[in-house]
N, C-alpha and C positions, 0 to 999 in steps of 0.2 A: 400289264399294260404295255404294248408294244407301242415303240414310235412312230408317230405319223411323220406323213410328209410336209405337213406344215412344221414339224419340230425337226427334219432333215433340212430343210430350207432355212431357219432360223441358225441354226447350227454353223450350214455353213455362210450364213452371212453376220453371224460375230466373228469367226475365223479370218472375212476378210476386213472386217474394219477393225480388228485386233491389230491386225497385220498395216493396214492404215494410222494408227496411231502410233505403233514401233516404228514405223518410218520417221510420221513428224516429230516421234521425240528422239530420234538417234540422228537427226541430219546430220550435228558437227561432228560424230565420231565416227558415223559411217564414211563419210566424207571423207573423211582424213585418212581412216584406214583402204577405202578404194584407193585414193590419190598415191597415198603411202606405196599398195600392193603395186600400181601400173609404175611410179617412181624408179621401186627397186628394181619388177622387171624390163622394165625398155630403158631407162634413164632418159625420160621423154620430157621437155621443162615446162610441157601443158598438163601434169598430170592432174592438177588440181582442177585444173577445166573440164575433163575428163570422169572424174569424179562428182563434181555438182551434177554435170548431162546426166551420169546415171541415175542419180538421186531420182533430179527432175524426170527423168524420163519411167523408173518404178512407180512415184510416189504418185503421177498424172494417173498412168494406168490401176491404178490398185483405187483411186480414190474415184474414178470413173464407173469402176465396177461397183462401188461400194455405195454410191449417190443413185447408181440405176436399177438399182439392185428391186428386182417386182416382189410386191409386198405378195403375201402368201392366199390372202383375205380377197383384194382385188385385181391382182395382176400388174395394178399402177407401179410406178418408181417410188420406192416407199421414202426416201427425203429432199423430192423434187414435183416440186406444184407450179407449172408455167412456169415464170421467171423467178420464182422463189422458191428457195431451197433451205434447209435446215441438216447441217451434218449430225447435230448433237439430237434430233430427235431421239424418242424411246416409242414415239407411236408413227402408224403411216399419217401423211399430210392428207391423204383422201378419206380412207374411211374411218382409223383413226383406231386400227388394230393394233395391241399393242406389240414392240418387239422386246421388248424382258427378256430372260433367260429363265425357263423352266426346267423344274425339275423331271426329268426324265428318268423314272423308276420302270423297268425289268423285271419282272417277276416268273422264277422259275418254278413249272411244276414240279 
């Protein structure tokens, strides 16, 4: 069984909301260790300001990607319906495909 492109698509959209949840749960340490890095090298006494913007400024884009992201089934924004949106979905809001993580078996002759 070769992988389809619905399961390349799925793939890479756990990769980015993986990548969206190490953000929200590492803010205070990432924070600190940017602040920390740009501190030691410029001795700059904004560096903690510095540090949040980057946060903010990853976490916007990664979770922008990851709320738009076109469901595989209908093309829509699979956790964005009009003005309602669902980040912790497991299925799309439109047609209500689900996004699980299957197992993807290789079988070699």
């Amino acid at each position: 069984m070769m992988p389809t492109s619905t399961d390349n698509d799925l793939t890479a959209f756990h990769q980015w909301r993986r990548l969206r949840n190490w953000l929200l749960w590492l803010f205070l340490p990432g924070v600190f260790l940017i602040s920390g890095a740009i501190l030691w090298l410029t001795h700059w006494g904004f560096s903690l300001l510095l540090g949040v913007a980057a946060w903010m400024v990853s976490y916007a884009y990664v979770a922008y990607r990851v709320q738009r992201w076109p469901c595989p089934n209908c093309g829509k924004p699979v956790m964005k319906k009009g003005a309602f949106r669902n980040d912790f979905t497991s299925r799309c809001l439109h047609c209500g495909f689900s996004l699980k993580r299957r197992q993807i078996v290789e079988y070699f002759l």
